[in-house]
N, C-alpha and C positions, 0 to 999 in steps of 0.2 A: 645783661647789659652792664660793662663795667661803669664803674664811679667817675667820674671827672675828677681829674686831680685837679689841686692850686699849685701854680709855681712860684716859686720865690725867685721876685727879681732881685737880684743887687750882686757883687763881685762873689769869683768864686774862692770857696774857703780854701781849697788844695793849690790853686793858682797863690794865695795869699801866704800861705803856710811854706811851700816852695820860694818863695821870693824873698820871706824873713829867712830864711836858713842858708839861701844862697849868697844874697848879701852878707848875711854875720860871718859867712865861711870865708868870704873874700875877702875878709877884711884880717883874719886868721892867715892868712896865705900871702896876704900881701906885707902883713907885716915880717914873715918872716923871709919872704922873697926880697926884699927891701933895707933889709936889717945888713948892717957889718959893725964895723969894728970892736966895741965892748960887749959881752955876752948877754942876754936877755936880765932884765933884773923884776924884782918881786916889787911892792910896795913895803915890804917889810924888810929892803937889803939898806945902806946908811944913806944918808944925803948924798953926798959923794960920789958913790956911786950908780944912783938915780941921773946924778947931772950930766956923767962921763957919758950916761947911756943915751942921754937924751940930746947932747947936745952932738952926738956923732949922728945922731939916727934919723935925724927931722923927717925924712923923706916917707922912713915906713911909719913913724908916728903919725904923721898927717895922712896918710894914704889910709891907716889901716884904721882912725877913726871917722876921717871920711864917712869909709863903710859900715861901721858900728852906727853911728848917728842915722845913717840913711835905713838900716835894720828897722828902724823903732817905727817908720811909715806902715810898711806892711804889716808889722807886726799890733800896730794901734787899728788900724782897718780889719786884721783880722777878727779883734774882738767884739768892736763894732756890728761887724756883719753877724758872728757866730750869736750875739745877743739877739738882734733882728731877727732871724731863722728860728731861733730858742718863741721869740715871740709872737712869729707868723707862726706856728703851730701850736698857739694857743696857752703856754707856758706862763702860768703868772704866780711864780714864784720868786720871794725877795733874791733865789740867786739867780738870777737874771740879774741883777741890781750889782751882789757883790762881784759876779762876772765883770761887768763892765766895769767895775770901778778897778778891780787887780789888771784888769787890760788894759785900762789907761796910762795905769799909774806904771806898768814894765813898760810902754809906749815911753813914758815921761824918763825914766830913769834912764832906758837908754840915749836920749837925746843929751843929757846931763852929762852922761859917762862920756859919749862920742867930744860932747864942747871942751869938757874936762882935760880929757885926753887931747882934744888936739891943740888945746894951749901950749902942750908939752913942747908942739912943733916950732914956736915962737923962741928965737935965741935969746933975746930980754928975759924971760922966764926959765929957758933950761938953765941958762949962767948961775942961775941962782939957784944954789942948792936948796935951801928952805922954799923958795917957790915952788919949786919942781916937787919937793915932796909933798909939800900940801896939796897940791894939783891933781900926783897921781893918786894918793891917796882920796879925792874927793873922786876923780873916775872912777876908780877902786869899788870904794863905797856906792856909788849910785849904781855901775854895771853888775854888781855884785848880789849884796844883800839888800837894799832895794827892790831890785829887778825881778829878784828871789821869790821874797815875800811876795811882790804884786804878782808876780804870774801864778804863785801858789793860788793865792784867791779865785784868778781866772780861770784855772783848772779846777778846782773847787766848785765852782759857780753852776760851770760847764756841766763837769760829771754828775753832779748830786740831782740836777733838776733834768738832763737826760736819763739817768737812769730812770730814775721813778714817772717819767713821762715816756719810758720803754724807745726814745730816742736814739740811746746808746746801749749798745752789750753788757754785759756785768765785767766780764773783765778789761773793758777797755774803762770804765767807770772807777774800777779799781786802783789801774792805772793812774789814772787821774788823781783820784786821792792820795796816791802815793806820790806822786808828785808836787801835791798841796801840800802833804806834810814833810816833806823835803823844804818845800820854800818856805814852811813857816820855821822850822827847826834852825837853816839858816840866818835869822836873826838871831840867835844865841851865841853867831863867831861876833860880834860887838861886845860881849865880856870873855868869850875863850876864842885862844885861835884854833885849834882840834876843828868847830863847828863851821868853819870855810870848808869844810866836805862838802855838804849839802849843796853847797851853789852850780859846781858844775853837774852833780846830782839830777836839781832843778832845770837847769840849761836843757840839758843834753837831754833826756830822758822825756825830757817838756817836750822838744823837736818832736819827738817819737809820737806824744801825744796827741799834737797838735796835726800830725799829720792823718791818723788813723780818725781821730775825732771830726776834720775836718770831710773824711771819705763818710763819716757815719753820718753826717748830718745837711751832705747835700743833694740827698735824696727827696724829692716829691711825696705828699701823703697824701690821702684821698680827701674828697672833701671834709665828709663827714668824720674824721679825725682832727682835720688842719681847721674845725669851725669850731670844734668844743673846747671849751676852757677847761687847764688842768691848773691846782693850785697846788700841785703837790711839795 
């Protein structure tokens, strides 16, 4: 006679993981679908140039942080949930803890970066070369290495206390770690610019993670696994 399994109720983690990827992409797409007159500019190109960019472009600046701000929903529900699941199966290890805390905190930063950025769209602030560069520079930094760091931790959190709770595979576990250490390495482009590598690194790679992670871990266990506490 088989076991009766427990289900975990709450949102689904691949519906979650799809919906932060979808949105951040549209907002990718929109900005460039949106964009004309002066060519895309860096945070690192002169004021000046920041302005001309900003003050032709209102349309895909605000469209495409729209989308970026509205990313950080699902993307804060995912960790939420993926922590809940970590702990319906019995999990009570401090990353559980720092999980949750680098998922809120990449939740937080994109909301920051999305606000940030769509100041840009306000004419009072693109006019202004010095505003606009502080502005983008503050979305810069929050969508950035912020965002970085905190999702490293949530991959972190994630992989270390699935693996050793046989949750997750080894190499998606790997994965994960490598992606932790990508988001933490990215804090070091705030004294070198060389280490702005890691972030799309983290970003992109995290996607990958986040999706494969979210298939490993919405799966039902029996009871007598999903009852016993593991501290590992």
């Amino acid at each position: 006679m088989k076991k009766p399994t427990l289900q975990f109720r709450g949102p689904s983690l691949m519906l979650l993981a799809v919906a932060h990827i979808l949105v951040f992409a549209a907002g990718l797409v929109s900005a460039v679908a949106l964009r004309h007159g002066a060519s895309f500019v860096t945070p690192f190109a002169s004021a000046e140039q920041m302005r001309l960019f900003f003050t032709q472009n209102p349309a895909a600046v605000r469209v495409s942080n729209f989308f970026l701000f509205g990313s950080a929903v699902p993307l804060g529900i995912f960790a939420v949930t993926a922590v809940s699941r970590l702990r319906f199966y019995g999990v009570r290890a401090a990353g559980t803890n720092i999980a949750l805390f680098g998922g809120i905190c990449a939740a937080i930063a994109l909301f920051l970066s999305g606000i940030f950025g769509w100041e840009l769209s306000v004419p009072e602030v693109s006019a202004s070369a010095a505003a606009a560069k502080a502005s983008y520079f503050l979305s810069f930094l929050s969508g950035g290495v912020f965002y970085s760091v905190a999702f490293g931790l949530l991959a972190a959190g994630v992989s270390v206390t699935g693996y050793f709770t046989r949750l997750l595979p080894r190499w998606l576990a790997v994965l994960g770690i490598c992606v932790a250490l990508a988001g933490e390495l990215s804090s070091l482009s705030l004294i070198t610019f060389p280490a702005n590598f890691f972030i799309p690194i983290t970003r992109y790679i995290g996607f990958v993670w986040m999706l494969f992670a979210a298939a490993a871990l919405r799966r039902d266990r029996r009871v007598a696994g999903a009852t016993k506490p593991n501290t590992a």
